[in-house]
C-alpha positions as CSV (number, residue, x, y, z in Angstrom):
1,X,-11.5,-49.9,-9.1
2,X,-13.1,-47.4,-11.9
3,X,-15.8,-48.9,-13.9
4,X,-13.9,-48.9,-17.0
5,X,-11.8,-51.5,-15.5
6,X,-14.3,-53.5,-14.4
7,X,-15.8,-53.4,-17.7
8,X,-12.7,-54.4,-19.2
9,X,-12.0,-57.5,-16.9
10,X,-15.9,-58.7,-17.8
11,X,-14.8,-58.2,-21.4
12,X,-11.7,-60.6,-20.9
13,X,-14.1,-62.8,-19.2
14,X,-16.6,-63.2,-22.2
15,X,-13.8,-63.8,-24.3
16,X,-12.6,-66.7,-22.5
17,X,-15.4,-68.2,-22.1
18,X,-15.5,-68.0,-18.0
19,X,-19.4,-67.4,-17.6
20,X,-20.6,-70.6,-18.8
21,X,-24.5,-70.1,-17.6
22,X,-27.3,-68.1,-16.1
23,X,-25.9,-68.0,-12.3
24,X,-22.4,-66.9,-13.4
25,X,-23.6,-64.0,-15.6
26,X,-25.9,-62.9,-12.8
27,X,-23.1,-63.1,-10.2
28,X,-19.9,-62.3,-12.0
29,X,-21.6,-59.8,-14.4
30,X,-25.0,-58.5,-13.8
31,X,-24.3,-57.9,-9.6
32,X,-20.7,-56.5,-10.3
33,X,-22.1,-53.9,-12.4
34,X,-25.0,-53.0,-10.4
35,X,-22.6,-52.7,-7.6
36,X,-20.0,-50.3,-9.5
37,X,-23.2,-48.5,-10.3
38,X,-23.6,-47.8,-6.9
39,X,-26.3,-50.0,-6.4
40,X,-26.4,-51.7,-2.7
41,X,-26.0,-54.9,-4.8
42,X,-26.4,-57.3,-1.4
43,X,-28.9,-55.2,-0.4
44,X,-31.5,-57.6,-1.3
45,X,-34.4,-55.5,-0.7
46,X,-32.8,-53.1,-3.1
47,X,-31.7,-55.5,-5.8
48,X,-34.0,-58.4,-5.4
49,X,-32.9,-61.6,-7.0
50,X,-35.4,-64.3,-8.3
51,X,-38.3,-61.5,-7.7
52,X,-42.0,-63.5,-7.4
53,X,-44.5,-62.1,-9.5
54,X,-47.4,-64.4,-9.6
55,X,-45.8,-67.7,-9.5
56,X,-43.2,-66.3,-12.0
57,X,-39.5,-65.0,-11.1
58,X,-37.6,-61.9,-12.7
59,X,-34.0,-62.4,-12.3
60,X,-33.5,-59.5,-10.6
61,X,-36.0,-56.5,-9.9
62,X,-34.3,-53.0,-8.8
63,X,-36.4,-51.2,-6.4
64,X,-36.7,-48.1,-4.7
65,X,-38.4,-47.5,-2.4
66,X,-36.8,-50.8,-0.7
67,X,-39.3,-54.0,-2.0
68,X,-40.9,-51.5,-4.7
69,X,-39.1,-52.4,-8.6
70,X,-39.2,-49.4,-10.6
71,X,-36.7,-51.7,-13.1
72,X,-36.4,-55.7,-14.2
73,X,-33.5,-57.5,-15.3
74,X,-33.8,-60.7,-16.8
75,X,-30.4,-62.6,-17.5
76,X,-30.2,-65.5,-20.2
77,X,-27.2,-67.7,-20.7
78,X,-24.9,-65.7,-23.4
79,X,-26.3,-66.0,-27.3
80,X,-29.3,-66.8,-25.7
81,X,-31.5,-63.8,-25.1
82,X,-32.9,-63.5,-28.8
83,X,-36.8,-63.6,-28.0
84,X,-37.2,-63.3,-24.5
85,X,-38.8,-59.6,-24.1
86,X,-42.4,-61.2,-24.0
87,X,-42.4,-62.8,-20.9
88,X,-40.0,-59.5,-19.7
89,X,-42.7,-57.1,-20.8
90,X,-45.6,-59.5,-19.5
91,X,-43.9,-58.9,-15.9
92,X,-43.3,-55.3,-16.2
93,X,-46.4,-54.7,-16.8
94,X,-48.2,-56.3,-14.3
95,X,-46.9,-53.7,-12.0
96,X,-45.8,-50.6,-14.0
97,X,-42.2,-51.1,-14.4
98,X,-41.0,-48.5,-16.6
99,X,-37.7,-49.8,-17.4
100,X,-37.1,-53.8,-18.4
101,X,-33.4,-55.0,-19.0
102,X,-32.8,-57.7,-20.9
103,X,-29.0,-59.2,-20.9
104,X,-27.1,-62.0,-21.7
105,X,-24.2,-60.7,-19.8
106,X,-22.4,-59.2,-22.9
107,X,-25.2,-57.7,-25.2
108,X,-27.5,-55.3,-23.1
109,X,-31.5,-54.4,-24.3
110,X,-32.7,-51.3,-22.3
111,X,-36.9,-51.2,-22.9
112,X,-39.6,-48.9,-21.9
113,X,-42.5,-51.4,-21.9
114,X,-44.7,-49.2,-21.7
115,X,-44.2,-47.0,-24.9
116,X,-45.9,-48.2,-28.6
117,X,-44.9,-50.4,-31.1
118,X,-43.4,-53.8,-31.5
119,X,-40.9,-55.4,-28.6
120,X,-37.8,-54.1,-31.2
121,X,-39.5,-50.4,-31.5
122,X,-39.7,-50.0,-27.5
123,X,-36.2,-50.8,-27.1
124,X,-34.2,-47.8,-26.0
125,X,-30.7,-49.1,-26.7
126,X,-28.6,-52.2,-27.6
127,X,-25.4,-52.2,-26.0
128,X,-22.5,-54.9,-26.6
129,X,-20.4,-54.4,-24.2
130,X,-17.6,-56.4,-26.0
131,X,-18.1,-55.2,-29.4
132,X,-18.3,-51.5,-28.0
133,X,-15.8,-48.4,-27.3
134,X,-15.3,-48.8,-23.3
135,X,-16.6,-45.6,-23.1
136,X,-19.7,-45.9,-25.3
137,X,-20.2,-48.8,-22.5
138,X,-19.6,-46.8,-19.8
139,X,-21.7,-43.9,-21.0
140,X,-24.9,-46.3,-21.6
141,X,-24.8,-48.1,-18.4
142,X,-24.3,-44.8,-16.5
143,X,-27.0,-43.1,-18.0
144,X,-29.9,-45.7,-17.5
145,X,-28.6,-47.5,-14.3
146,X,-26.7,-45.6,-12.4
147,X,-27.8,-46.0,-8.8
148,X,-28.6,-42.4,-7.9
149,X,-29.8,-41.4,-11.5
150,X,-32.3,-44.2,-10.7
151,X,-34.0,-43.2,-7.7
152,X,-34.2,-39.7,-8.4
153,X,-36.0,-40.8,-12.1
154,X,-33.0,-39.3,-14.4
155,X,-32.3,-42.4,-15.7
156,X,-35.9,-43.1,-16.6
157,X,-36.4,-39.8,-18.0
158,X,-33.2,-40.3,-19.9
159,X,-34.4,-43.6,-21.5
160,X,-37.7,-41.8,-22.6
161,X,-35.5,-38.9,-23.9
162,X,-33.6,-41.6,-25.9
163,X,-36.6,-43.4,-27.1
164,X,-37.7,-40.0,-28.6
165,X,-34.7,-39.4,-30.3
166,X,-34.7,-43.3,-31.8
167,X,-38.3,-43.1,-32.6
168,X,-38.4,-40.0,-34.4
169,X,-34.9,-41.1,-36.5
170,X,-37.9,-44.5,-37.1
171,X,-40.1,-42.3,-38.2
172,X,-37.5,-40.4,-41.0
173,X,-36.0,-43.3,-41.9
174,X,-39.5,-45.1,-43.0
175,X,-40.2,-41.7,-44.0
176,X,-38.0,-40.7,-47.0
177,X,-38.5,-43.4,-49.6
178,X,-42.5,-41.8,-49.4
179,X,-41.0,-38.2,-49.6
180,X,-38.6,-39.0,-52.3
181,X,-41.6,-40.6,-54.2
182,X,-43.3,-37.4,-53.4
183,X,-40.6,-35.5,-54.7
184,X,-40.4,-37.4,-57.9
185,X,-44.2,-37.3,-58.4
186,X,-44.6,-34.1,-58.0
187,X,-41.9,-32.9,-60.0
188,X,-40.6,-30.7,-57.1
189,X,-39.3,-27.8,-58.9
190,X,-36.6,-27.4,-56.7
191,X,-35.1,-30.5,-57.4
192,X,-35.7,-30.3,-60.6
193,X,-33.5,-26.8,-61.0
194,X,-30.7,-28.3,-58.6
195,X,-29.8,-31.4,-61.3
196,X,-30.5,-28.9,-64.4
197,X,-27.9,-26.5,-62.5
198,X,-25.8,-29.3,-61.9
199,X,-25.8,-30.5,-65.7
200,X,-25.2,-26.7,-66.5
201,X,-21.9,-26.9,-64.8
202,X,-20.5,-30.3,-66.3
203,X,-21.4,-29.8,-70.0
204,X,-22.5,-26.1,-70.3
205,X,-25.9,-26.9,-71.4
206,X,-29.4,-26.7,-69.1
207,X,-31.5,-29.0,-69.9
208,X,-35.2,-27.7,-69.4
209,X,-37.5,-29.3,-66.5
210,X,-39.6,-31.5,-68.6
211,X,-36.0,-33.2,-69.6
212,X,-34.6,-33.3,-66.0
213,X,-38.2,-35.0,-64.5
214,X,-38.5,-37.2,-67.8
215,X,-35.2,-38.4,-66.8
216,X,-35.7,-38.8,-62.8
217,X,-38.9,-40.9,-63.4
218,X,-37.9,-43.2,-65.9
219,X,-33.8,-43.8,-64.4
220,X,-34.0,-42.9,-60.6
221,X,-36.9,-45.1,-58.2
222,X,-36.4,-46.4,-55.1
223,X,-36.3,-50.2,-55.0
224,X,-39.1,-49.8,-52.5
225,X,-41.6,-47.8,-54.3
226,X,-43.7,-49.4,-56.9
227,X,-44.1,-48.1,-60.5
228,X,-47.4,-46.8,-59.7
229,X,-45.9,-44.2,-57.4
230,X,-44.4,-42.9,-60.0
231,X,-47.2,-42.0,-62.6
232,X,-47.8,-38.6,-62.7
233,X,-50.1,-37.3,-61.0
234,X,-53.5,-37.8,-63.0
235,X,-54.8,-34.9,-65.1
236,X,-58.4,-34.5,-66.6
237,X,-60.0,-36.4,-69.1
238,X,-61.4,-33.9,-71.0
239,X,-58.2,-33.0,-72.7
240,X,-54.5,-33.9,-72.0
241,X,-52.1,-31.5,-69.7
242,X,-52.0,-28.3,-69.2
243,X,-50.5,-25.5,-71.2
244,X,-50.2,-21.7,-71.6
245,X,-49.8,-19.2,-74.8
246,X,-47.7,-16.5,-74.7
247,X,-49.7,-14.5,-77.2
248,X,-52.9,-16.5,-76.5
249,X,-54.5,-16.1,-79.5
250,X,-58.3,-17.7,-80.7
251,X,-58.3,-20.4,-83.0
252,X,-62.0,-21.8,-83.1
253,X,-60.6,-24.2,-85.9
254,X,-58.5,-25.8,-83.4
255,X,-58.6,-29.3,-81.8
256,X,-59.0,-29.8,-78.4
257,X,-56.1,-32.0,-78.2
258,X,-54.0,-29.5,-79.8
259,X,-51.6,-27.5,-77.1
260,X,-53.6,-24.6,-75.9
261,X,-56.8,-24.4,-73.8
262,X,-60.1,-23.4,-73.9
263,X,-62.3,-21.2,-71.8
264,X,-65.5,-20.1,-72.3
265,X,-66.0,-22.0,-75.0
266,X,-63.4,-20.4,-77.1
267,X,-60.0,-22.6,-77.9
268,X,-56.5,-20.5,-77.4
269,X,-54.4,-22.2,-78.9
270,X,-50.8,-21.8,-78.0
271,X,-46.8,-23.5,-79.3
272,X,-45.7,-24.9,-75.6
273,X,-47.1,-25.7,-72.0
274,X,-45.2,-22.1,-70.8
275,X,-47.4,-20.6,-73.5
276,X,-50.4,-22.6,-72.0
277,X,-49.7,-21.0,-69.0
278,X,-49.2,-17.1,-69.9
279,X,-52.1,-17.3,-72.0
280,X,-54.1,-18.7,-69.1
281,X,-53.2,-15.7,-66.9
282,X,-54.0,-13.5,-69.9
283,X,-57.2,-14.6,-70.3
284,X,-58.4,-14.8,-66.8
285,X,-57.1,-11.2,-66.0
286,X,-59.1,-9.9,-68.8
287,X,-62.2,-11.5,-67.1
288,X,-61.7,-10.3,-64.0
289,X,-58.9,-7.7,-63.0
290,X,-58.7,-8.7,-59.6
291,X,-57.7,-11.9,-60.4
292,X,-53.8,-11.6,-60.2
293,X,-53.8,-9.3,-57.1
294,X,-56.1,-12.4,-56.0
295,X,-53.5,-15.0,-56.9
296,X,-50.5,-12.9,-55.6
297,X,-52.1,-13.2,-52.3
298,X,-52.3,-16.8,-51.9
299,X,-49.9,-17.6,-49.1
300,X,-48.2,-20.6,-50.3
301,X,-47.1,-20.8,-54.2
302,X,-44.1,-23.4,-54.8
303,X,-42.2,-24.3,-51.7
304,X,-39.8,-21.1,-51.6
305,X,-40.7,-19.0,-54.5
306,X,-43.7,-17.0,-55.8
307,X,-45.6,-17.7,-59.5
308,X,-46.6,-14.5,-59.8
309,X,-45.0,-11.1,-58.6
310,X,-44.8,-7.6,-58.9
311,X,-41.2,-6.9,-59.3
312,X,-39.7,-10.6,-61.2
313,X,-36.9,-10.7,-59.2
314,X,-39.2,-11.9,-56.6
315,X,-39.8,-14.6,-58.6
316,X,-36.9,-16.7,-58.0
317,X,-34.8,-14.6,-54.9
318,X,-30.8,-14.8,-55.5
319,X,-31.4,-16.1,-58.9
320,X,-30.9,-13.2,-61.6
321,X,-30.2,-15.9,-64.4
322,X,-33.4,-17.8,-63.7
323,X,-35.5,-14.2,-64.0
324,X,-33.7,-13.4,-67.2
325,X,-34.3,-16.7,-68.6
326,X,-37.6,-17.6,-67.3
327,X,-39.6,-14.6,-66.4
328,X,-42.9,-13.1,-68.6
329,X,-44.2,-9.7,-67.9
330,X,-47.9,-9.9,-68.5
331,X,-49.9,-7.2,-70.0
332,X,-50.9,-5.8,-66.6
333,X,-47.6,-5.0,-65.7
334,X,-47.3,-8.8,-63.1
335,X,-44.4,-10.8,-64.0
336,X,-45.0,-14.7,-64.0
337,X,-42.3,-17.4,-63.9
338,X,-42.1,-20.2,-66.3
339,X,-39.2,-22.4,-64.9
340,X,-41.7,-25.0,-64.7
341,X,-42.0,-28.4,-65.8
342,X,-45.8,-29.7,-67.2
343,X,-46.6,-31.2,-63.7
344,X,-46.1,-27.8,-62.1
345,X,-47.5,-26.0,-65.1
346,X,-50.7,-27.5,-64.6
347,X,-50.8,-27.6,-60.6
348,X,-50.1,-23.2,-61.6
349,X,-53.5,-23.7,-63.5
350,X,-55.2,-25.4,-61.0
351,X,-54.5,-22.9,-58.3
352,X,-55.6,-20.2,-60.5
353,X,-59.1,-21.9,-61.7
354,X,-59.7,-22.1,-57.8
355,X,-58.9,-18.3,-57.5
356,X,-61.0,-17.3,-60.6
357,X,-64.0,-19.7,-58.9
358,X,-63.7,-22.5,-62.2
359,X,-63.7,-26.1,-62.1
360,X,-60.6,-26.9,-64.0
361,X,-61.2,-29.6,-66.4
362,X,-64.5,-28.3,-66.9
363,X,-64.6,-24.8,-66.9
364,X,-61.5,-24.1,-68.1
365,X,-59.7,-27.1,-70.4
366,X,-55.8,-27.5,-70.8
367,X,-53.7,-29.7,-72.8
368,X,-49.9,-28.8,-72.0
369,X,-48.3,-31.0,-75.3
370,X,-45.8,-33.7,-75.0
C-alpha cells in the first residue's frame, strides 16, 4: 500500500470518529505511520513505546542505535494536545533528543527542543494531516521521519534547515512594521520619489518631497507603531531645520529663525531649505577647497545615489528628468542634488559639518522653513 493511501484511510478514520483515545491513535495512527515510514514499528527496541525516563513515560521514543532515542513522540487524545510541549521538552532534554513530536493523531508539531525561544518559536512545522493536500502530508512526514533519513541525521538536519527558514521569515515579519517606521521617519528619499512619481502619472503633477512625507506621516502609520515613532527625527535647539541658499547671500539684519543659516557668526539668509543647502556647500567650499572632493569621497551618501558629483547625471543614475529638475552646479564646477525633502536636507548638512570638522548646531546653525 503507498503512503498516500494510508494517509487517506487515517483521514476517513478521523472523520468518523474511529480513534476515540490515546491507545487507538498510537496503534491505528502513530505505529501505522512509523511503519509506512519504514520504521521496524514492532521492533521495540527501535520504536519503544511507554519509554521510562525517570519515573516518567514518553509515548513512544525512536532510537537508533537500538535503546538510544534520537526522537520522542508524545500522543494526546485528538483536540487535546494544546499545551503539552512542556513536559515533551522537559523529557527531551534530559537526554539530548533533538527532535520532539507532538501529535494528536491528526494535527502533527515537529520541535527542535533544543533551539531558542518560546515552545511556539522552536516548532519546526504544524501539519494537519486532514486539513492538508495529501501530498503536503506526505512531503512533511517524509522529510522529518522517514526511517532511513533518520538514522543517517537527514531528517534532523532537515528540521534545523526548516527552523532556519521559519525563524528568519519570524525575524522579517516582526521586522517590517520597525523598518516601515524607519522609512517614514526618515523620510527615505526613495520612497518618497516612488509615490511623487506615482502621483505624476495619475494627475500630471509632482508633488515635491516635503508634500509626499507631510502626507505619509500624518495619513499612513502602522496600527502597531506609536505616534512617537513618527516624529521627526529631532533637530537642534539653537534654531529650527535645516536649509540652504542658492545665492547665499549675508544678511547680518536677519533673524535666526528666519530660513537661512549662519556660520561663523555671519547669517545667510536664503528663500527655501534647497537654498539652505546650496548655500551651505558654498560657504564651506570657500573655507576650505578640499571640502567637496572630501564629501564626494564619503562611501555611503543616500541609499543608492550620490549628493554630490562630478558629472550630475551621477546624481540620480537612469533618471535624466530628476537631474534636469533637481540638479545645482556649484560655483566649483560639483553638481549637488536637491530632490530632497527637509529631513534629508538637514541629515546632507550634518554629513557635511562632520567633513568640514563643525559641530552642527553649534558651529554651523540651520533653520530649513516650514
Amino acid at each position: 500500500m503507498s503512503f498516500e493511501k494510508h494517509i487517506e484511510e487515517i483521514r476517513i478514520g478521523i472523520k468518523a470518529g474511529r480513534f476515540v483515545n490515546e491507545a487507538a491513535i498510537s496503534q491505528g495512527i502513530v505505529l501505522r505511520l512509523l511503519h509506512a515510514l519504514s520504521w521496524p514499528a514492532y521492533d521495540t527496541q527501535i520504536v519503544c513505546p511507554e519509554y521510562s525516563l525517570q519515573g516518567r513515560r514518553v509515548d513512544f521514543a525512536l532510537c537508533h542505535p537500538p535503546g538510544k532515542p534520537i526522537a520522542f513522540v508524545e500522543v494526546k487524545q485528538i483536540g487535546q494536545s494544546e499545551g503539552a510541549e512542556r513536559q515533551l521538552f522537559e523529557y527531551a532534554f534530559h537526554i539530548g533528543v533533538q527532535l520532539a513530536i507532538l501529535t494528536d493523531g491528526q494535527e502533527w508539531n515537529f520541535f527542535l527542543p533544543g533551539e531558542q525561544g518560546d515552545y511556539g518559536e522552536r516548532r519546526v512545522y504544524k501539519l494537519d494531516i486532514v486539513e492538508r493536500d495529501i501530498s503536503e502530508c506526505v512531503a512533511r512526514l517524509t522529510r522529518y521521519l522517514q526511517y532511513e533519513a533518520s538514522v543517517s541525521g537527514a531528517a534532523i538536519e532537515a528540521a534545523r534547515e526548516d527552523y532556519r527558514n521559519v525563524s528568519r521569515d519570524r525575524q522579517m515579519k516582526s521586522t517590517l512594521p520597525k523598518a516601515w517606521a524607519r522609512l517614514l521617519e526618515e523620510e527615505d528619499e526613495l520612497l518618497l520619489e516612488l509615490v511623487a512619481d506615482r502621483v505624476e502619472n495619475l494627475c500630471g503633477y509632482k508633488p515635491d518631497p516635503d508634500t509626499v512625507a507631510r502626507f505619509l506621516k500624518e495619513n499612513v502609520a502602522l496600527r502597531s507603531i506609536t505616534a512617537a515613532t513618527h516624529q521627526p527625527p529631532p533637530r537642534s535647539q539653537t534654531i529650527a531645520p535645516v536649509a540652504i541658499p542658492s545665492t547665499a547671500r549675508i544678511a547680518s539684519s536677519q533673524k535666526q529663525s528666519s530660513t537661512g543659516f549662519v556660520l561663523d557668526g555671519r547669517n545667510y539668509a536664503a528663500r527655501s531649505a534647497r537654498e539652505v543647502l546650496e548655500g551651505v556647500f558654498e560657504a564651506l567650499s570657500k573655507r576650505d577647497a578640499t571640502i567637496l572632493e572630501r564629501f564626494a569621497s564619503l562611501p555611503k551618501h543616500g541609499r543608492t545615489r550620490r549628493y554630490l558629483a562630478r558629472n550630475a547625471n551621477d546624481l540620480y543614475p537612469g533618471r535624466p528628468d530628476l537631474v534636469r529638475e533637481y540638479s545645482i552646479q556649484l560655483k566649483s564646477g560639483w553638481w549637488l542634488s536637491t530632490n530632497h525633502s527637509r529631513a534629508t536636507i538637514d541629515r546632507i548638512i550634518q554629513m557635511v559639518c562632520d567633513v568640514a570638522h563643525l559641530k552642527y548646531g553649534r558651529d554651523l546653525q540651520a533653520n530649513l522653513g516650514e
